[in-house]
C-alpha positions in Angstrom: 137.6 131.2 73.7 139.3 129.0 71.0 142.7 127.5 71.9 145.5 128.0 69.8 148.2 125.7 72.3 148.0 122.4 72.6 146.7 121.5 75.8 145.9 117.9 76.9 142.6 116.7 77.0 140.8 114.5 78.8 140.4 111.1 76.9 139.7 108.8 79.4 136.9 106.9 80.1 133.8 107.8 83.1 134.5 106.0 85.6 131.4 102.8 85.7 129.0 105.3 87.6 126.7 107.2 85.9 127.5 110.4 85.6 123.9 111.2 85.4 123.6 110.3 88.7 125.7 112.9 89.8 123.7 115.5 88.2 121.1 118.0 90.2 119.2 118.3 86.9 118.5 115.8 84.7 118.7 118.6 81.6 122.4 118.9 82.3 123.3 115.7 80.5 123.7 117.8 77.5 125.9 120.3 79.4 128.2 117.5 80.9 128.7 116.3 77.5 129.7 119.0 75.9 132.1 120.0 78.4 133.8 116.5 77.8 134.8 117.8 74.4 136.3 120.9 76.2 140.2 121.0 77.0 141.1 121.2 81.1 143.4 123.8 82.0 145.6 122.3 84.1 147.5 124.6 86.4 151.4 124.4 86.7 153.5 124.1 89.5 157.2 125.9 90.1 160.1 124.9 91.2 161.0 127.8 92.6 164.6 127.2 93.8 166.0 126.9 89.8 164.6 130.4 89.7 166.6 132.2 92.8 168.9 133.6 90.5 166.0 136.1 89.4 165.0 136.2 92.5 161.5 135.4 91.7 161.2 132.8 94.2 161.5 135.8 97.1 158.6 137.8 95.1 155.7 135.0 94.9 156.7 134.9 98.6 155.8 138.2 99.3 153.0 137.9 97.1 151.4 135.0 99.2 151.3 133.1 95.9 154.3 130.9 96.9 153.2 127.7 98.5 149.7 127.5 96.0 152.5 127.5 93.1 155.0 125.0 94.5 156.0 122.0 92.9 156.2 120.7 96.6 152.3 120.8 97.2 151.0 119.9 93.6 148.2 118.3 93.5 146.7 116.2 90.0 143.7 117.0 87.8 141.3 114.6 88.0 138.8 115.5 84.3 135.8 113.9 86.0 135.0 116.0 89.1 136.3 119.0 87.1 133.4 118.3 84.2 130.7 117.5 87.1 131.4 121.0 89.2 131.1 123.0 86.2 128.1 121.1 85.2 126.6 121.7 88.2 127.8 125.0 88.9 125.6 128.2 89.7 127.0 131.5 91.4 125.8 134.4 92.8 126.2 138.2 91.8 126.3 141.4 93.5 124.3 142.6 95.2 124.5 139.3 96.6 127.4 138.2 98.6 129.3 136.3 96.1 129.1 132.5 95.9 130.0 129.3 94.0 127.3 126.8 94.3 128.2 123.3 92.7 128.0 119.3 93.5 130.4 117.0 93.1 129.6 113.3 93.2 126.8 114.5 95.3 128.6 116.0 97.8 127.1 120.2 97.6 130.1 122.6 97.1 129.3 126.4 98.5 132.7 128.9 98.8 132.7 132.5 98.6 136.4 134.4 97.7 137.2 134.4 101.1 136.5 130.6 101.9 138.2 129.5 98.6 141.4 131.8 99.6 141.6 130.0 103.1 141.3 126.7 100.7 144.2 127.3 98.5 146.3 129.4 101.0 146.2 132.7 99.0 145.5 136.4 100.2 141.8 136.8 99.7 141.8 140.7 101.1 143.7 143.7 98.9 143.4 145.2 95.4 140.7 143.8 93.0 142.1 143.7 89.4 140.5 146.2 88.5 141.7 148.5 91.1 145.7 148.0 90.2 147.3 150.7 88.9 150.4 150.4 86.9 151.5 153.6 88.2 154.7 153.3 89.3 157.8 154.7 87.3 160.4 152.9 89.3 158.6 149.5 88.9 157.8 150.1 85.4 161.6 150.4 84.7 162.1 147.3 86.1 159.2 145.2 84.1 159.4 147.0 80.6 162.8 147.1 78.4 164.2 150.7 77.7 161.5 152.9 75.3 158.8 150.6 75.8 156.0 152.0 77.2 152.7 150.4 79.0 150.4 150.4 76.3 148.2 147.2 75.5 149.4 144.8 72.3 152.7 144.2 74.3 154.9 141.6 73.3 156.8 138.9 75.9 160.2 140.2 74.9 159.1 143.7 75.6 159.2 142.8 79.4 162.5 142.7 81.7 164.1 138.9 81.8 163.0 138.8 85.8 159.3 140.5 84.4 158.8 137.7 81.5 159.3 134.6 84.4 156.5 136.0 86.2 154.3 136.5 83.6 154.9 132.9 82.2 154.0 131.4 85.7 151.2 133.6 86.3 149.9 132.9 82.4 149.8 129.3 83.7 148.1 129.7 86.6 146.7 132.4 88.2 146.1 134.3 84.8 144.9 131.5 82.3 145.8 131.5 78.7 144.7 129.7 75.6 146.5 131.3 73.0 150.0 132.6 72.1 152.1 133.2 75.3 153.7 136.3 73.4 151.1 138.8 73.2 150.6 140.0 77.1 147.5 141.0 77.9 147.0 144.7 80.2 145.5 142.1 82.6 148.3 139.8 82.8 150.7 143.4 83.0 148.9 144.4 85.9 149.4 141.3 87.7 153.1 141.2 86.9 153.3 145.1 87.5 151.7 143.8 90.9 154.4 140.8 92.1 156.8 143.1 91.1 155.4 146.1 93.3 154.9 144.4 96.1 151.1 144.9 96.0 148.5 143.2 98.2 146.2 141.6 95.8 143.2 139.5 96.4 144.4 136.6 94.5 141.4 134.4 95.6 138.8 136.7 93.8 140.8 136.0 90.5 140.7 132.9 90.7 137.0 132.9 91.8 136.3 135.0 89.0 137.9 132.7 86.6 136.2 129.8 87.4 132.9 131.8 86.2 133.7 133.2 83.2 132.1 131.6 80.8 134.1 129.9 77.9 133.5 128.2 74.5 136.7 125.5 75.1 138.4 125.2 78.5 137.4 124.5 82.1 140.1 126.4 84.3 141.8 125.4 86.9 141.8 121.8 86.8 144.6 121.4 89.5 143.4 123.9 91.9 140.3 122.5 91.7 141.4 119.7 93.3 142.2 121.0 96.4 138.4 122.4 96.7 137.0 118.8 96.5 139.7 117.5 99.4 138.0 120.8 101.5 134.5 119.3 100.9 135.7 115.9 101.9 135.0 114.7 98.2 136.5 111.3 97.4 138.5 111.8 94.4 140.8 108.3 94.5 137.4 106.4 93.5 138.7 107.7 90.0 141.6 105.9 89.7 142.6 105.8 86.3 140.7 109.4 85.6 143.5 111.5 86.2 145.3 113.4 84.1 149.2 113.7 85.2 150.5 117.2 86.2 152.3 119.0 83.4 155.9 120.1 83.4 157.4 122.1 86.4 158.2 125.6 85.7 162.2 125.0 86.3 165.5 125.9 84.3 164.1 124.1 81.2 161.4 126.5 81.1 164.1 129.1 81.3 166.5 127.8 78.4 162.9 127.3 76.2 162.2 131.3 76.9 165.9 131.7 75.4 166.8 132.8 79.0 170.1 131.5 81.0 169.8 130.0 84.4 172.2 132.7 86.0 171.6 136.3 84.4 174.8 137.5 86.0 177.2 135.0 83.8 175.5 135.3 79.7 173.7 137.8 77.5 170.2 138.0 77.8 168.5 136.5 74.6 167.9 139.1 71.5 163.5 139.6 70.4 164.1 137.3 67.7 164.4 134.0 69.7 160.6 134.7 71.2 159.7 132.9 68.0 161.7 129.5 69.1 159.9 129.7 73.1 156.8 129.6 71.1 157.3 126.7 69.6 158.9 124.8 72.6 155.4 125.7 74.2 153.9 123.3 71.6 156.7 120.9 72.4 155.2 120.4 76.1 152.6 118.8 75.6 152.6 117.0 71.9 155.5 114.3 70.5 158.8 116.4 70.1 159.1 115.8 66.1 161.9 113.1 65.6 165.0 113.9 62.8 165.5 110.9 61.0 168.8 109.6 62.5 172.5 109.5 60.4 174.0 105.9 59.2 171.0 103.9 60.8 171.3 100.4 59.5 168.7 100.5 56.2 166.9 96.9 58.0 165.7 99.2 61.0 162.3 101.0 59.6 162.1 104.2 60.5 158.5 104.6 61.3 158.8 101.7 63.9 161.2 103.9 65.7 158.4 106.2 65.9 156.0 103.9 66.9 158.5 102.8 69.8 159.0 106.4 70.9 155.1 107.3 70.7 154.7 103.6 73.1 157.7 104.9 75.4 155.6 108.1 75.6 152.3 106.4 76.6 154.1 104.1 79.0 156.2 107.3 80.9 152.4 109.3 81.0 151.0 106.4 82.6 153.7 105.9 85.5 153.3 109.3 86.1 149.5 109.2 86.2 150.4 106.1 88.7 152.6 107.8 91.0 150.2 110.9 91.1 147.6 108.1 92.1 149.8 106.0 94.5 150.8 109.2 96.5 146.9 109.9 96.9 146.0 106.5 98.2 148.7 106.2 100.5 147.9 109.7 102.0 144.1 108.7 102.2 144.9 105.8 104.7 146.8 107.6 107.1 144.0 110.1 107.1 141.7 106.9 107.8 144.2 105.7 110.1 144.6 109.0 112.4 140.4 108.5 112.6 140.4 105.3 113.2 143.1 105.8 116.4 141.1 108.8 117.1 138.2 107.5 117.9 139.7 104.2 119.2 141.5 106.5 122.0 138.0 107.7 122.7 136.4 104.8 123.5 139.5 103.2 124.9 141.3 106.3 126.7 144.9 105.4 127.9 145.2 104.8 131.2 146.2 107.8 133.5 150.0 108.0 133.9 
């Protein structure tokens, strides 16, 4: 599926290993390449206490959807492993019991729904999309606007302020987009219609299920994915410099782009027409915010060095980022070396009895 956002890419070099030897067929060299020219969905991270006010914070928590989401347990995307486990991916189908099969700097990756659910700390038992039914008249008044009725070719503004914040998070995560976030998709209504129901939903099954859907431009899941490879005891930090840093929180910025206040209960919710604005700001995110030509500079400044200084301010702020994401990783690798290390020092050397 073509992508109409801009989403980042990966541009950074392999990392001095072969990739081909991380391959389980020699045949997929042509695969792995051409998944290097595909964008990486990363998935974004909330933080969840700028959106109280709507109360949304309360819903992903009864959803089960809260800690995979939070800002506080985001992990980075590294583009490397993501392009080998797609490479090397197989899966099963019913009637088999389903199953991801994969390898990931030859380390073998098998999960089922339920296995990748205990990974990510998600429900992995309920409702199948499928299943949900957006039946609900009470609920439905609270997602749609007045005279809107659930019918597919819906439009973001034709959804409740509280309705249109879930739908953005869950269009950046569990519900992946690569186009316009205006138009709302029936599945991305159900899923909405299903936070704000209280439904149990088997969350783990959609994201298994979007992981093997095939696609002409995007690898989903970049983040999540990430939290698989720790489960299979995969050493991602060997990477270093391939990681690509997190994207920005969902927080009350997100809420101002959507034309939204912070606290509903103090200004008017925005009018349709300012949709057109929150689409733009979605560009904003992830390219160079375009630069008005300042008032009464002095004439010897050039104005396209300012530019240039911006573009090298821009650079310099992604790599610190990328840095910290990386430092943070490192420093939580040795103490997991150091609790084995005292483990198994306690074992041969027990403490004396007290």
């Amino acid at each position: 599926m073509a992508s109409s956002s801009k989403r980042p890419r990966s541009t950074i070099a392999h990392p001095s290993t072969s990739h081909l030897s991380y391959l389980l067929d020699p045949n997929l060299a042509s695969t792995f390449e051409k998944f290097s020219t595909y964008d990486i969905l990363q998935d974004h991270f909330v933080q969840f206490q700028d959106l109280q006010n709507y109360e949304v914070d309360t819903l992903f928590e009864a959803s089960g959807l809260i800690n995979l989401l939070s800002c506080d347990n985001m992990t980075p995307c590294f583009p490397f492993l993501v392009k080998l486990f797609y490479t090397n991916m197989t899966y099963t189908n019913p009637p088999q019991p389903n199953a991801i099969m994969s390898s990931v700097k030859n380390v073998p990756i098998k999960f089922s729904p339920q296995r990748l659910g205990n990974i990510l700390t998600i429900p992995h038992t309920g409702l199948a999309l499928k299943s949900i039914k957006i039946d609900n008249e009470e609920v439905i008044a609270k997602m749609l606007n007045p005279g809107v009725d659930v019918k597919p070719g819906l439009n973001a503004t034709n959804l409740q302020p509280q309705a249109r914040i879930i739908s953005r998070i869950l269009s950046w995560s569990m519900i992946p987009k690569s186009g316009s976030y205006s138009y709302i998709s029936m599945t991305l209504l159900k899923c909405t219609y299903a936070i704000l129901a209280g439904l149990n939903v088997n969350w783990a099954k959609i994201i298994y299920d979007n992981m093997t859907k095939p696609t002409s431009s995007t690898l989903y899941h970049g983040s999540f994915l990430t939290k698989v490879f720790q489960a299979f005891k995969i050493d991602v930090m060997s990477e270093r410099i391939d990681v690509l840093p997190n994207t920005p929180y969902f927080d009350k910025v997100a809420l101002s782009r959507m034309s939204l206040p912070y606290d509903p209960n103090q200004q008017e919710y925005g009018s349709s027409g300012e949709e057109e604005e929150e689409e733009e700001e979605e560009h904003v995110e992830v390219e160079s915010p375009p630069i008005e030509e300042p008032q009464n500079v002095d004439n010897t400044v050039d104005y396209s060095d300012l530019v240039n200084r911006v573009e090298r301010m821009s650079t310099t702020q992604d790599r610190l980022v990328t840095s910290h994401y990386v430092m943070q990783y490192q420093i939580s690798h040795m103490r997991e070396s150091q609790d084995e290390l005292l483990r198994r020092f306690n074992q041969q050397f027990p403490p004396p009895p007290q």
